[in-house]
Every structure is written in C-alpha cells, then in structure tokens.
C-alpha positions as CSV (number, residue, x, y, z in Angstrom):
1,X,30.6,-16.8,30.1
2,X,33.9,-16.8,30.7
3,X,35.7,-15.1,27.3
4,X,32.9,-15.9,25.4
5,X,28.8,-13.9,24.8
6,X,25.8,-15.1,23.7
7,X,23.4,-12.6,21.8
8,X,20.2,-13.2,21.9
9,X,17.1,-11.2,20.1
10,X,15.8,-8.5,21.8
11,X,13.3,-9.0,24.9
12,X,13.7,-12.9,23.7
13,X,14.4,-15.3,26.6
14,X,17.6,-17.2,26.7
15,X,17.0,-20.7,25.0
16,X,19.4,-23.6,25.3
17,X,20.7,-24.8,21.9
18,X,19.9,-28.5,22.1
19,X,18.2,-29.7,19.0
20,X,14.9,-31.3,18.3
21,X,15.9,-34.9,17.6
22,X,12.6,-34.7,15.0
23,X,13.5,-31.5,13.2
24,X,17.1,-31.0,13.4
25,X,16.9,-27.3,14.8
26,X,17.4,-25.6,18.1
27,X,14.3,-24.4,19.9
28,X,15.0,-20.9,18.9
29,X,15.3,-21.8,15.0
30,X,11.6,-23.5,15.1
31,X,10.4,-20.0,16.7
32,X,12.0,-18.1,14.0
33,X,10.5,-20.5,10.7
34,X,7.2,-20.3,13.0
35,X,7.2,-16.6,12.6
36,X,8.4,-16.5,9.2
37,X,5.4,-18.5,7.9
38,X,3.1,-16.7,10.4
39,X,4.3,-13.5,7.7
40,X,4.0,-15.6,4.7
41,X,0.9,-16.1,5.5
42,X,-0.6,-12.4,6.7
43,X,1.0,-11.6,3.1
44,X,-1.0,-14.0,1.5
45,X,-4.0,-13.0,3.0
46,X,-3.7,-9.5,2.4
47,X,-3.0,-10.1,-1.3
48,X,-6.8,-11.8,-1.6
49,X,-8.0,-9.2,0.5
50,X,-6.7,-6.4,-2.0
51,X,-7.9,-8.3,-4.8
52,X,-11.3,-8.7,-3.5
53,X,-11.6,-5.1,-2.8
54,X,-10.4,-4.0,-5.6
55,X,-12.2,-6.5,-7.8
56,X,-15.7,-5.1,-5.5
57,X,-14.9,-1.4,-5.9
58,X,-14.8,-1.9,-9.8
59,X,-17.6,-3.5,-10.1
60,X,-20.2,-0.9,-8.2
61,X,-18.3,1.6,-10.8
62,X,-21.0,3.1,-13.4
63,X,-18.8,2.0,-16.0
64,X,-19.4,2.1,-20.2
65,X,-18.4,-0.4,-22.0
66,X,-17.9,1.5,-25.0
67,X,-14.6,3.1,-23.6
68,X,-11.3,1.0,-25.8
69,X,-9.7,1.3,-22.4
70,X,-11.5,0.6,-18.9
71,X,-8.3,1.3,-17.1
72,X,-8.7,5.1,-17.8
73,X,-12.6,5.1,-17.4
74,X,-12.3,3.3,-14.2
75,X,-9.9,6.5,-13.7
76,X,-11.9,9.2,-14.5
77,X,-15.3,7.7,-12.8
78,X,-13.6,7.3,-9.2
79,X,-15.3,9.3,-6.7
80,X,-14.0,10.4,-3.1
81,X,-16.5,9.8,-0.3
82,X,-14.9,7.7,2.4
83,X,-11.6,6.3,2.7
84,X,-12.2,3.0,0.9
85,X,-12.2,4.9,-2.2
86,X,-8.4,6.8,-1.1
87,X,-7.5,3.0,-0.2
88,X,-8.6,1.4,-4.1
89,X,-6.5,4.7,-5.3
90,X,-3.6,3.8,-3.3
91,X,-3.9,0.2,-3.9
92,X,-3.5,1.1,-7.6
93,X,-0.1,2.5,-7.1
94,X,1.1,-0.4,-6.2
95,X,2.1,-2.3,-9.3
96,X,4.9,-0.5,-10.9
97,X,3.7,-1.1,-14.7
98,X,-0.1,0.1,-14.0
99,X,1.6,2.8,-12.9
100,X,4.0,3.8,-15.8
101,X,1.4,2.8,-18.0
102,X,-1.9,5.0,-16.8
103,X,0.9,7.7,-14.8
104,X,-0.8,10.6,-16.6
105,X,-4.4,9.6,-15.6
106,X,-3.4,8.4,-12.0
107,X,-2.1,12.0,-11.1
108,X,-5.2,13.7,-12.4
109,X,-7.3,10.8,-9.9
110,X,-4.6,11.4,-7.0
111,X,-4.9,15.1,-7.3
112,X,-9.0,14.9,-7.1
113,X,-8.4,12.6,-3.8
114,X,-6.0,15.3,-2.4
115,X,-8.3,18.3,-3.2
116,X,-11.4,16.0,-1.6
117,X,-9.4,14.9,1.7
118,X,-8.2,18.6,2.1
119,X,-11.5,20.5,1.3
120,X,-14.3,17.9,2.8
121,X,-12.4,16.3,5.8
122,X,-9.8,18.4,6.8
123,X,-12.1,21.5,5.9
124,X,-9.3,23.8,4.0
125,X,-10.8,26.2,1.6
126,X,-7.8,28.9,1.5
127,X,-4.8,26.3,-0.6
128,X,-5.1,26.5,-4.2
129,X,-4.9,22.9,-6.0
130,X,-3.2,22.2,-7.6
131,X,-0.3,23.2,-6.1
132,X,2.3,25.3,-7.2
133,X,5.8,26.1,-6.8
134,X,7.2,29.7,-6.0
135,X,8.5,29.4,-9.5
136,X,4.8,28.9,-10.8
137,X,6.1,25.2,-11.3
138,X,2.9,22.8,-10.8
139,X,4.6,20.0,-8.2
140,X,3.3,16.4,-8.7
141,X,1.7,15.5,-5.7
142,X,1.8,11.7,-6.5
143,X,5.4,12.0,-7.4
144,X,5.9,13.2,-4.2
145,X,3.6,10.2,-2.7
146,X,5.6,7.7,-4.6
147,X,9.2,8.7,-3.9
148,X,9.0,9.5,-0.4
C-alpha cells in the first residue's frame, strides 16, 4: 500500500483493524486471546489426565507397604507390557526433582523399558543391553532420552 506493508500470520485472512467498541481489541487480537485460552485449557486438561493416569497405574501396582520409600518400590515393580506402562515411565521424567531425587533407580526402570521395547516389540535379540561404548563405557540411555 503505497510505501507502507501489512504482515499478516501465515495462511490468516487479511482482517481490518477496527476495534470492538465492547472489548477494546481488533478482530484479529480476540482470535489470538481465543486461541491462547483454547491452549490454556488443552494444558489444563492434560495435567488431570496425567494425574489420573498416573494416580490409576499406581494403584493396580502389587505394592508392600513395608518398603520406607514407595517411590523406589513403585520403581522396581513396574512391568513393560503395553505402552501405557512406557507412558507412566515417561510421565515420571517429567518433574525435574523426582528425577534428581530417584535418578539412579529411574535408569535401572528406563533400561528394563528399552530392553522390553527392543526384544518383545521390535523383536531384536542380537544387541547387548545395556549398551556399551567402544571404550567398554556403559552409555546412559535415559541421559540420552533426557538431553536430547
């Protein structure tokens, strides 16, 4: 227009800028809050979802309560046999000071959900777990998970 551009988003269709005399924004501000609450949402939902899930999975766990620390018996008595139990794994991972906290017993879980995936649904018998380094150096799978 002239020496002046508009920009506008991506496959969006040009909007004029008048404002909505109830809201005070432009047509194309309202879409945006819209869609920024549309995400807000989704978030919050998935949140109860995960915590729902998680709280489920725990509860079918054959669990003593004689162990001081449920974290690491939850740990040791997780079983592979579907992906729900790879997702409540992963799901784990998550919070950062879980993580720190239980690191050693998480790579011992993550390394039994690697050696499960590999040998019962991608069928691989001939790789040797856990896996090495050609400097006989063990590498941490779930380091490499985390950081990538």
């Amino acid at each position: 227009m002239g020496e002046k551009c508009k920009i506008y988003p991506t496959f969006s269709i040009p909007l004029n800028h008048r404002r909505n005399s109830n809201s005070g924004m432009t047509r194309e501000e309202e879409i945006g809050e819209l869609e920024k609450q549309k995400v807000i949402e989704r978030g919050h939902e998935h949140e109860k979802y995960k915590t729902e899930f998680l709280n489920e999975y725990f509860e079918k766990l054959n669990i003593s309560t004689c162990e001081p620390d449920w974290n690491i018996l939850i740990l040791q008595a997780m079983k592979f046999n579907d992906f729900r139990d790879c997702k409540a794994l992963l799901d784990m991972l998550e919070d950062v000071d879980y993580f720190l906290k239980y690191k050693h017993y998480l790579e011992i879980t993550f390394e039994r959900m690697i050696e499960w995936f590999l040998r019962v649904k991608l069928e691989i018998h001939s790789r040797p777990l856990p896996a090495f380094a050609s400097n006989n150096q063990k590498v941490g799978l779930l380091d490499l998970c985390i950081w990538q």
